[in-house]
ROTI-217235 format. One line per field, with one value per residue (C-alpha): x negated, y, z negated; residue in three letters. Coordinates in steps of 0.001 Angstrom, whole numbers, always signed. Example, Ala and Ser with C-alpha at 12.3 -4.5 7.8 and 13.67 -1.06 7.14 Angstrom:
# ROTI-217235
px <- -12300,-13670
py <- -4500,-1060
pz <- -7800,-7140
residu <- ALA,SER
This chain:
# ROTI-217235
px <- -163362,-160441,-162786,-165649,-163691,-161843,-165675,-166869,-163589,-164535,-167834,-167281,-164184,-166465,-169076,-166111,-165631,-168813,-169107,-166188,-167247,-171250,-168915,-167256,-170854,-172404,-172874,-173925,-176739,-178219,-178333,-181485,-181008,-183701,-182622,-179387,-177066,-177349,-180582,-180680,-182176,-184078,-186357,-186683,-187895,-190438,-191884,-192062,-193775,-196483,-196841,-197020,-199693,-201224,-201738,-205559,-207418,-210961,-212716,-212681,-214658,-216961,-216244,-215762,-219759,-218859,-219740,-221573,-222707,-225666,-223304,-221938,-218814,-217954,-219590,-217209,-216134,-219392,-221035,-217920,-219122,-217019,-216528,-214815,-211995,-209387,-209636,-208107,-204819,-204128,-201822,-199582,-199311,-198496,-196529,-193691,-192455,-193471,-192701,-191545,-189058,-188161,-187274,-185341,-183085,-183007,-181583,-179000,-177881,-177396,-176348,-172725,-172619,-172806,-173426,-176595,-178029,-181153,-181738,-181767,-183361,-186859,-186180,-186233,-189061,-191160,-190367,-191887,-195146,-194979,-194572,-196787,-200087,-199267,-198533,-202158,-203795,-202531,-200423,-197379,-195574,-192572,-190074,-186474,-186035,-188399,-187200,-183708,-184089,-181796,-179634,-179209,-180905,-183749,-186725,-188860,-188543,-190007,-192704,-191816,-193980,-196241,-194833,-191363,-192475,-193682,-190425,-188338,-190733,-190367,-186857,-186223,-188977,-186547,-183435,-184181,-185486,-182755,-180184,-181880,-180336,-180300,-176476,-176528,-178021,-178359,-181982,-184300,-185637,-188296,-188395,-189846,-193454,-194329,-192292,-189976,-187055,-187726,-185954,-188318,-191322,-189815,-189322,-192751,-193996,-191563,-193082,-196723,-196114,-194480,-197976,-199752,-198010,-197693,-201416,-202030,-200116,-202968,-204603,-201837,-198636,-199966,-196138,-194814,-197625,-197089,-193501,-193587,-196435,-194638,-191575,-193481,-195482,-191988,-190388,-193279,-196254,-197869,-200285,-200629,-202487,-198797,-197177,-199943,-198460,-199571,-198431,-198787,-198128,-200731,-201931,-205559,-203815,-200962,-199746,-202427,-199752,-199492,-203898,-204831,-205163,-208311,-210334,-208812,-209693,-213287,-214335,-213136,-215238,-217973,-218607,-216524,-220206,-221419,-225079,-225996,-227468,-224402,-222124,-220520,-220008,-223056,-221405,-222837,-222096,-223706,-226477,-224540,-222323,-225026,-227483,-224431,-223630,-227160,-228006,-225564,-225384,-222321,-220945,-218906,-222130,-222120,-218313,-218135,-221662,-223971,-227287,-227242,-230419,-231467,-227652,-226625,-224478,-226743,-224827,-227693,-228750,-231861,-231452,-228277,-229552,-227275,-227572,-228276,-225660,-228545,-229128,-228307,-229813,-229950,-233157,-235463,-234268,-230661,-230031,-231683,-228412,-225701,-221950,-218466,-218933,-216356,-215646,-213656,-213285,-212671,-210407,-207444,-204892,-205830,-203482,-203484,-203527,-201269,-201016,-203277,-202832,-207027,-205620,-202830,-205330,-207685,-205021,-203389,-207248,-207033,-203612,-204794,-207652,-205011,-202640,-200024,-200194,-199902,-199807,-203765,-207037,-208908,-211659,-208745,-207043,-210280,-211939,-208481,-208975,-212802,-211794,-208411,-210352,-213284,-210431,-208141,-211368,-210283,-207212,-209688,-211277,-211011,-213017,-215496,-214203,-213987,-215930,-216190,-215086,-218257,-219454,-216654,-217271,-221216,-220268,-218200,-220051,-223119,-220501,-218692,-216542,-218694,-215902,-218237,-218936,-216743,-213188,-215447,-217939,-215550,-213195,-216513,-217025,-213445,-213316,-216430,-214894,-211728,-214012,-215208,-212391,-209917,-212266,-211221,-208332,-210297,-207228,-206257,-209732,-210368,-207239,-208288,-211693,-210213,-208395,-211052,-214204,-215203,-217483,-219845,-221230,-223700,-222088,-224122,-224961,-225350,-226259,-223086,-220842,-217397,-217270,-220870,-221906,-218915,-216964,-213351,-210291,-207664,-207549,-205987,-202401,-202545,-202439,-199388,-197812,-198687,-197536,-194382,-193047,-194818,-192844,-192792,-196479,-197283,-195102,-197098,-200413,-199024,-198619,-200629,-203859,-206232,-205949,-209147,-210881,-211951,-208260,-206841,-203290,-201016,-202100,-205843,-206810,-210610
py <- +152138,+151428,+148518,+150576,+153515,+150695,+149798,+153151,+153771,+150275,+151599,+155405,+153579,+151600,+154144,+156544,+153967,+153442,+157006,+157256,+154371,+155854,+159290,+157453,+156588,+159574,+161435,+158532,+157904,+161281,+162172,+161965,+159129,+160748,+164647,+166162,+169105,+170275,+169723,+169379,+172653,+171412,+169034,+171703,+174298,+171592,+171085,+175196,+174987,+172308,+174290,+177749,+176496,+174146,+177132,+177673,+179882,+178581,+180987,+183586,+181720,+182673,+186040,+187010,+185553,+181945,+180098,+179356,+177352,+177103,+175717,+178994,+177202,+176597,+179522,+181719,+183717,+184152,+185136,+186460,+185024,+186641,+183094,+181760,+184572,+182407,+180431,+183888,+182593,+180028,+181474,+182896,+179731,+177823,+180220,+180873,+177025,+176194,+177231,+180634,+178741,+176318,+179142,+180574,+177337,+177169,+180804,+179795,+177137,+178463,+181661,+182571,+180602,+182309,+179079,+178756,+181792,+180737,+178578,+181807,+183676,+181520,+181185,+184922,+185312,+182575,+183880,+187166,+185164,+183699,+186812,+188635,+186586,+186978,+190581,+191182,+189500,+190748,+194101,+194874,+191090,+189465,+190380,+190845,+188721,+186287,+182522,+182743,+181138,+178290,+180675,+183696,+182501,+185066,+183653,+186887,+188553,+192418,+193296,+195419,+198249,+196955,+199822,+198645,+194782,+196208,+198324,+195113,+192533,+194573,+195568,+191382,+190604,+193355,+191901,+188264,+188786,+190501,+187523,+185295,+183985,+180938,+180774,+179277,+175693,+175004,+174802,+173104,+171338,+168916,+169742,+172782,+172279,+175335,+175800,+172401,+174969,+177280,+180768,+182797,+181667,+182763,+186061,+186765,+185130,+187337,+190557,+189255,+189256,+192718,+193981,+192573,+194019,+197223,+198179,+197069,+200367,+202622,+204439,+205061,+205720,+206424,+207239,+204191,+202640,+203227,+203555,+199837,+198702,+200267,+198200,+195060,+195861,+196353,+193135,+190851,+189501,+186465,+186821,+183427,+180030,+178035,+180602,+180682,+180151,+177081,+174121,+170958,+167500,+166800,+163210,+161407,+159288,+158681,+161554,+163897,+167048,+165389,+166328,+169798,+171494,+173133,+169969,+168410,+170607,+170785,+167063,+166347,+169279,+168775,+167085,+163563,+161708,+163557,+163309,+166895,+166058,+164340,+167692,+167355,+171155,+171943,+174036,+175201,+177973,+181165,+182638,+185618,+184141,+181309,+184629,+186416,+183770,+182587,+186220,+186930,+183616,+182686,+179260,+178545,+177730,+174408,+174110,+175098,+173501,+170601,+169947,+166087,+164829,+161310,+160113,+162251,+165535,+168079,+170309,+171900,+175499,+175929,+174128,+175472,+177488,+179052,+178988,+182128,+182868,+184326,+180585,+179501,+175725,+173180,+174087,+171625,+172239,+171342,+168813,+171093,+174250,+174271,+172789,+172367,+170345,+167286,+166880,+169868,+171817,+168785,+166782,+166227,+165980,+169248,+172198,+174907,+178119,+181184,+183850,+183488,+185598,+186490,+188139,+190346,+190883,+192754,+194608,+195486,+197101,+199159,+200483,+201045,+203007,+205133,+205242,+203258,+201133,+201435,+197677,+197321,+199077,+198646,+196948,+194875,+193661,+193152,+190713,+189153,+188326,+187138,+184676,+183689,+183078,+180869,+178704,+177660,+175609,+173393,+172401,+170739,+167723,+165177,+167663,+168813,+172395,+172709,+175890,+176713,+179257,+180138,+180548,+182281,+184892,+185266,+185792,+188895,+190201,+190665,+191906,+194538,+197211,+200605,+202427,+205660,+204971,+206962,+205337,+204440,+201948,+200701,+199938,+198187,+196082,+195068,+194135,+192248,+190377,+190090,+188679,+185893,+185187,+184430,+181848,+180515,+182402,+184171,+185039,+187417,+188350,+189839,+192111,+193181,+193817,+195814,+197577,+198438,+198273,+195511,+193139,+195771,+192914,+193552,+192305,+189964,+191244,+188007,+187803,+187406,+188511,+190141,+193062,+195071,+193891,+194520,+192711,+191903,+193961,+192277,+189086,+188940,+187937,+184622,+184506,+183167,+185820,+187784,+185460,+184307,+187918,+190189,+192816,+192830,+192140,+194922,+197631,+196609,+197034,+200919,+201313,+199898,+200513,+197695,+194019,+194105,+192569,+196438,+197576,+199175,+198096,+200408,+199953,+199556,+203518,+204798
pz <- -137526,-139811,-141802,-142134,-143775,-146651,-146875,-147556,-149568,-152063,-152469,-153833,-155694,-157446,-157964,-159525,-161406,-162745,-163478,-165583,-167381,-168054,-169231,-172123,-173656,-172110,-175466,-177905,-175016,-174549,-178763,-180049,-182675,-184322,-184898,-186037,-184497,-188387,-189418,-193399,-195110,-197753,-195121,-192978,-195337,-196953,-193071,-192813,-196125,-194929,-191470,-192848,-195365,-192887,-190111,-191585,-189315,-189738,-187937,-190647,-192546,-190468,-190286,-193855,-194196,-196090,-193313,-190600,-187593,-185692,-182745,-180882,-180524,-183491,-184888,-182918,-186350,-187608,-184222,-182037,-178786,-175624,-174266,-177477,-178012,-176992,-180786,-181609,-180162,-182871,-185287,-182785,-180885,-183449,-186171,-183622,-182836,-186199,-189650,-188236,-186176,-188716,-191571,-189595,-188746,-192859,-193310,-190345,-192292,-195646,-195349,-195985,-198785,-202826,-203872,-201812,-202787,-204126,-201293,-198749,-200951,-201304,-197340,-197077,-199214,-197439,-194404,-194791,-195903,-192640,-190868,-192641,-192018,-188429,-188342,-190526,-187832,-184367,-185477,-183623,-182800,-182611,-185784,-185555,-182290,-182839,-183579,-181801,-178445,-180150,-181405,-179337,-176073,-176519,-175027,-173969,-177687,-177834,-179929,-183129,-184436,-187543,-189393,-188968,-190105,-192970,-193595,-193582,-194921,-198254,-197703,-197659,-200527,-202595,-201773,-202007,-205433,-206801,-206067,-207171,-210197,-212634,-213062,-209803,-210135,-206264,-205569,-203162,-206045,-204910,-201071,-202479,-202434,-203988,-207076,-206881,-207411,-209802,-209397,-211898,-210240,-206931,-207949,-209379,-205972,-204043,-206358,-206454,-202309,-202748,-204660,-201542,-199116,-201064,-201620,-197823,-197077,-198894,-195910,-194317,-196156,-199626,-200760,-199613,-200981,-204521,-204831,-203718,-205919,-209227,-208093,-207851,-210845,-212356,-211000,-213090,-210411,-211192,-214233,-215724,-214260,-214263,-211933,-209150,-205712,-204357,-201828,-203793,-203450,-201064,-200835,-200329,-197505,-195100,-193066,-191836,-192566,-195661,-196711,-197497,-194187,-195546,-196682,-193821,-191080,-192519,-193530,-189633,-188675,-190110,-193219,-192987,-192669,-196182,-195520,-194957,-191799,-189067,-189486,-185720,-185633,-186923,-190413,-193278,-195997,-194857,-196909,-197400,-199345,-201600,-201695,-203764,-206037,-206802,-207430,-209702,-211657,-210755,-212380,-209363,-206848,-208442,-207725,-204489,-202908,-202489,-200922,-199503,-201304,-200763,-200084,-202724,-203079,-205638,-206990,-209015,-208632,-207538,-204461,-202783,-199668,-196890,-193420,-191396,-188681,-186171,-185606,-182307,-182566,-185224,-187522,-188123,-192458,-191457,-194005,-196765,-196542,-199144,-197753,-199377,-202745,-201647,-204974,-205695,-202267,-200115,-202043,-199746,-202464,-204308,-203726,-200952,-203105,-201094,-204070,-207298,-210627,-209690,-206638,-208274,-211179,-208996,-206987,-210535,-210968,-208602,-209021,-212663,-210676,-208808,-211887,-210691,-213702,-217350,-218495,-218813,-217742,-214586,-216613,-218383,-215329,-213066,-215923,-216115,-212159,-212453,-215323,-213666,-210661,-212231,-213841,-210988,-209440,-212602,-210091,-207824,-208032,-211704,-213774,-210976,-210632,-214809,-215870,-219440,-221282,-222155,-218201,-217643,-220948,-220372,-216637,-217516,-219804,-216752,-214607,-216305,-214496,-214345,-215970,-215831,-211888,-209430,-208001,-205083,-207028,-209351,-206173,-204186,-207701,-207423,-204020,-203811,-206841,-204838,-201497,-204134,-206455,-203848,-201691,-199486,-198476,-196012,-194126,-197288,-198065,-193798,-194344,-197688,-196236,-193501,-195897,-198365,-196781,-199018,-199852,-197380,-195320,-192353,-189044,-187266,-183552,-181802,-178355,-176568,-178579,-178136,-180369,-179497,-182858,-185104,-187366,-185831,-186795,-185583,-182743,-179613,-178107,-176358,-172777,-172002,-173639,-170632,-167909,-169791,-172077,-170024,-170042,-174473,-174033,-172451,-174282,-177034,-176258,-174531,-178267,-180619,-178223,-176142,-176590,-177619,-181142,-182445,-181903,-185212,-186534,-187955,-191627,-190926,-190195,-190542
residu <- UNK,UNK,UNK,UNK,UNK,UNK,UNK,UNK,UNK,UNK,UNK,UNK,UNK,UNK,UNK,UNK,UNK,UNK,UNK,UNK,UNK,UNK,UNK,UNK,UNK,UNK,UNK,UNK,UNK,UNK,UNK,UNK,UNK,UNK,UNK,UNK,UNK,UNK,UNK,UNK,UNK,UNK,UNK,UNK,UNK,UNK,UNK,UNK,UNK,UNK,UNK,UNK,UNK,UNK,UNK,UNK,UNK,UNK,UNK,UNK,UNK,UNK,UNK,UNK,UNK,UNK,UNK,UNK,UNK,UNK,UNK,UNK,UNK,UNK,UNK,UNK,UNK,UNK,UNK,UNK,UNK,UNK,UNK,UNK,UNK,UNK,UNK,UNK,UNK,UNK,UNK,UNK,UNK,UNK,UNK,UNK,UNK,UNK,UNK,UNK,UNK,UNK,UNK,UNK,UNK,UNK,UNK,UNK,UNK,UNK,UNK,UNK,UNK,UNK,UNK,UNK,UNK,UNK,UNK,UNK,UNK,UNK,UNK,UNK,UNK,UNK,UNK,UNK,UNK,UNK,UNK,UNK,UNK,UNK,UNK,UNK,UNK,UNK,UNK,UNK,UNK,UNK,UNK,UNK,UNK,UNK,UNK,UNK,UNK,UNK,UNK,UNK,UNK,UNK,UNK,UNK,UNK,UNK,UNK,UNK,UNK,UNK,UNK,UNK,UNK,UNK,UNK,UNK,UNK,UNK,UNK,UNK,UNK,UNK,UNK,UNK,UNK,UNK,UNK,UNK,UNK,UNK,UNK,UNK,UNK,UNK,UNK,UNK,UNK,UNK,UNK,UNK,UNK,UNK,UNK,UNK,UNK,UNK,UNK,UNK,UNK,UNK,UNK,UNK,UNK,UNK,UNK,UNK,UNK,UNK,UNK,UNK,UNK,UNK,UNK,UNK,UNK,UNK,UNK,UNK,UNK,UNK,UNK,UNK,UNK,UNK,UNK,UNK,UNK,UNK,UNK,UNK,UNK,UNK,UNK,UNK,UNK,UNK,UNK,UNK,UNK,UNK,UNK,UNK,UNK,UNK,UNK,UNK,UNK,UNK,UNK,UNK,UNK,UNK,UNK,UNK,UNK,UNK,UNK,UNK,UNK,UNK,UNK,UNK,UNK,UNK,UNK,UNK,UNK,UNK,UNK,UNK,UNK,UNK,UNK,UNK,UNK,UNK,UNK,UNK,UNK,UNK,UNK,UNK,UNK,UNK,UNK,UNK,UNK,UNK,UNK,UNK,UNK,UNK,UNK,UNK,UNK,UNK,UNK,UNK,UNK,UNK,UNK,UNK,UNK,UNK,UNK,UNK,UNK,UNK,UNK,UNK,UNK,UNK,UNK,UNK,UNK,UNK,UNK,UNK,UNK,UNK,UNK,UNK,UNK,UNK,UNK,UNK,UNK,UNK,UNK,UNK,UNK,UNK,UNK,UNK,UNK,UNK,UNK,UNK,UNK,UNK,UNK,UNK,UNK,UNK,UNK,UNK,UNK,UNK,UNK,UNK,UNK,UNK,UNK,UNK,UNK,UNK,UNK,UNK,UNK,UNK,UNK,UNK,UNK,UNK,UNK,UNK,UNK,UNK,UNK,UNK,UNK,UNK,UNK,UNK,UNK,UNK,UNK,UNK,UNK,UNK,UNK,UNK,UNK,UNK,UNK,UNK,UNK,UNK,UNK,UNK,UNK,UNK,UNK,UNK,UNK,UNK,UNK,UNK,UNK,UNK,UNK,UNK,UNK,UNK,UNK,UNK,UNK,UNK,UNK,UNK,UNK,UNK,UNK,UNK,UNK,UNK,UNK,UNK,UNK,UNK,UNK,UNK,UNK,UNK,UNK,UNK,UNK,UNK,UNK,UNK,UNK,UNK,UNK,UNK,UNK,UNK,UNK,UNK,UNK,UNK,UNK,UNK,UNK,UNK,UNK,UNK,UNK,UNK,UNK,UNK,UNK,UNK,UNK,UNK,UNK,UNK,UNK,UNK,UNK,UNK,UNK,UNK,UNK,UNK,UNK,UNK,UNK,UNK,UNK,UNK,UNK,UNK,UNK,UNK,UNK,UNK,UNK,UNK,UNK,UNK,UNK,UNK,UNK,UNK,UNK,UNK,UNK,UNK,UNK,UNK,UNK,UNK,UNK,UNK,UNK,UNK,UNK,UNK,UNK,UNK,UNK,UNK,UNK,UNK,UNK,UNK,UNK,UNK
C-alpha cells in the first residue's frame, strides 16, 4: 500500500512539474507569431480599403440590364430565379467580418489621439461608405453595435432603423470633415489606397458621399434632404477628373485581393478563355444595355465591348449585339453577343472607381432642378457628368478607353437636356445618363434607380422567378442570421415589413 501511494505520489510530482514548466512558455506558444494584440492602423485600414472595394455584388449587373446569362444560375440578377436568392446573402456575409470589422479596429486604435486626427477621420468617413452600401441593399441592419464582439463581447447585435443609419452616417460624414485639417501632418499616406493621404481630397470624398446620401433622402424626408445636399454642395464635392474616388494600386499579378475585384470576378466568370464562345457562366452584355448605346451613338460601345471574331476581340460598331435575358439555354449565335472589352474593362490593374465627379455632376442636376443649387444649371452640370463620364474610361486600359474630345462634344450636342420639358423628363434624361455614366457601379446605379425610377427598364418575368416579375428592391438577410441573432432578426423584419425581395426600405417609398 505504502509503495504504491510514493508511486502515485512520483508520478503527479512529476506531472506538476511538468506543468509548471509548459506555464513558463505557455504564452510565447499559444501567440500567433503571425498577428499582433495591436494591430497597426495604417495596414488595417489599407485591407478594409481592398475588402470594402473588393465586396462587388455581381448580380446587379444583371439586374440593372448590363448583363446577362443564358445559365439561370448565374443569371440569378437578370432573371431572379426563387432557387438562387441565397446569392442575395453576399454583402452581409462578408461586410461584417470584413472591412466593416476591420474599420472599426482602425477607429479603436486611433482615437484619443489630436495628433491622429486625420487618421480617424478618413476611418470615419470610410466607414460610413461601408455601411452605407449595406444599409442600401437590405434596409434596417446592424449599425451602432455592429463590429464589437472583440471589443464589447456583443455577438447578437440589434438591427437599427434605416432612418436612424442615415441620421448618423451624415452626422459622422459632417464631423469627420470638419477636423480634418492640414496642420496636422499624420496621415495614412501610402496605406491609403484611395487618396495616399491627402486631407482635401478626403473631405470632398466625405461631401461628394454627403450629396449621395443626401438626395437618397428625396421621397421621404424632402427637408432633410436638402438641408443636407446644400451642406455638401457647400463643403466642395468632387468636380474635377484628379479628385475622383477610386481604389488604386491594383496589380496585373500576385495577390488575387491585389486585381480589380471587378475584372477579376468577371474574367474567372466568364471571359478568362477570350474567345466569345468558352464563357463558363454563360455571360454576356444584355441587349438592353448595347440596344441603348448603339441607338444613341454612344462612343463608349467600343470601350466597353467586343465581339470575338476569328480569335479576335472587334470592337467595331456595327457588330456589338446583346444577349436577351429570356434565354434559358446557350443559343446557337453565342459567340456572335457583345462582352467586356478586356482591354479597358478587364484590365486587372485599372482602378475600382467608388465616387466619380459624373456621378455628383448629375445629382448636382437635379438639385439645380429642385433649386438647391446656384453654382451651374441643370443643363450645365448634367453635360459636365456625360463628358466627365466619357473621360474616366481613359483610366482603363494603355489608350483603349481614350475618347476624344470631339466624341465627347458631338455626343452632347445630340443629347441635350430638354430644358423646356417638365422636371419629370429632364429628371428621366438625367437618370438614364446617370444608369450609363456611372457603369459599372451597378450597386449605386440599383439604389438610384429605386430612388428615381430611372433608366425605366422593363423587368424580365422569367419563369421561376422570385419577385412575380418585378425588379428587386432590396435582397434578403442571410440565413444564419435567423438561427444565430434571432431575436435582432426578427424585430427587424416586425418593422421594416417581409424578408422578402419587393420589401420597401425606409428611403425607397412609392
Amino acid at each position: 500500500m505504502k509503495r504504491n501511494f510514493l508511486k502515485y505520489f512520483t508520478v503527479c510530482l512529476a506531472a506538476c512539474m511538468g506543468l509548471q514548466a509548459c506555464d513558463k512558455n505557455f504564452e510565447a506558444l499559444n501567440t500567433n507569431p503571425n498577428s499582433s494584440p495591436n494591430p497597426t492602423p495604417a495596414f488595417v485600414f489599407s485591407k478594409s480599403q481592398l475588402d470594402g472595394a473588393g465586396d462587388v455584388l455581381q448580380l446587379l449587373h444583371g439586374t440593372m440590364q448590363y448583363t446577362t446569362s443564358y445559365n439561370d444560375v448565374a443569371g440569378f440578377g437578370a432573371k431572379y430565379i426563387l432557387a438562387q436568392s441565397g446569392q442575395s446573402w453576399g454583402v452581409f456575409n462578408n461586410a461584417y467580418p470584413k472591412e466593416i470589422n476591420e474599420i472599426q479596429q482602425v477607429m479603436a486604435q486611433v482615437q484619443g489621439n489630436a495628433d491622429q486626427v486625420n487618421l480617424l477621420s478618413a476611418a470615419r468617413i470610410w466607414r460610413a461608405y461601408c455601411f452605407s452600401r449595406v444599409t442600401d441593399i437590405y434596409g434596417d441592419i446592424p449599425y451602432s453595435e455592429a463590429g464589437k464582439g472583440y471589443t464589447d463581447a456583443i455577438y447578437k447585435p440589434k438591427y437599427d432603423e434605416q432612418k436612424n443609419i442615415y441620421a448618423d452616417m451624415l452626422k459622422e460624414l459632417d464631423e469627420a470633415a470638419a477636423a480634418l485639417t492640414t496642420t496636422k501632418t499624420v496621415t495614412f499616406g501610402n496605406a491609403d489606397l484611395i487618396y495616399g493621404g491627402d486631407v482635401p481630397k478626403w473631405k470632398k470624398f466625405a461631401y461628394s458621399l454627403m450629396l449621395r446620401l443626401a438626395m437618397r433622402m428625396t421621397k421621404v424626408d424632402i427637408a432633410a434632404a436638402e438641408t443636407w445636399a446644400k451642406k455638401a454642395i457647400a463643403g466642395g464635392v468632387i468636380l474635377n477628373d484628379a479628385d475622383v474616388a477610386k481604389v488604386n494600386g491594383y496589380v496585373s499579378a500576385g495577390q488575387d485581393i491585389n486585381k480589380n475585384p471587378l475584372a477579376f470576378n468577371w474574367l474567372n466568370s466568364d471571359y478568362i478563355k477570350a474567345d466569345g464562345n468558352s464563357n463558363v457562366e454563360g455571360g454576356k452584355y444584355q441587349d438592353v444595355f448595347i440596344d441603348y448605346l448603339k441607338a444613341n451613338n454612344d462612343p463608349r460601345l467600343g470601350v466597353l465591348s467586343v465581339v470575338w471574331i476569328g480569335g479576335k476581340a472587334d470592337t467595331s460598331f456595327a457588330v456589338q449585339k446583346g444577349m436577351s435575358a429570356k434565354l434559358g439555354t446557350k443559343p446557337a449565335d453565342f459567340p456572335t453577343y457583345s462582352e467586356p472589352n478586356p482591354a479597358t474593362i478587364l484590365q486587372l490593374n485599372s482602378p475600382y472607381l467608388l465616387i466619380t465627379n459624373a456621378e455628383t455632376n448629375f445629382l448636382l442636376a437635379e438639385a439645380a432642378l429642385r433649386g438647391w443649387y446656384s453654382g451651374a444649371s441643370a443643363s450645365v452640370s448634367y453635360e459636365a457628368g456625360i463628358s466627365a463620364s466619357m473621360r474616366q474610361w481613359s483610366l482603363f486600359g494603355s489608350g483603349a478607353g481614350n475618347i476624344t474630345a470631339n466624341q465627347i462634344s458631338t455626343y452632347i450636342k445630340y443629347h441635350t437636356l430638354n430644358t423646356a420639358g417638365t422636371t419629370a423628363q429632364q429628371m428621366e434624361q438625367i437618370h438614364t445618363q446617370f444608369w450609363v455614366g456611372v457603369f459599372p457601379n451597378a450597386t449605386e446605379v440599383f439604389a438610384n434607380y429605386r430612388r428615381t425610377g430611372y433608366p425605366a427598364l422593363v423587368p424580365n418575368n422569367y419563369v421561376g422567378n422570385a419577385t412575380g416579375g418585378k425588379i428587386f428592391r432590396r435582397f434578403l438577410y442571410p440565413a444564419t442570421e435567423q438561427n444565430l441573432n434571432g431575436e435582432n432578426y426578427n424585430a427587424a423584419i416586425a418593422r421594416q415589413g417581409a424578408d422578402e425581395f419587393l420589401t420597401r426600405m425606409w428611403w425607397d417609398k412609392p
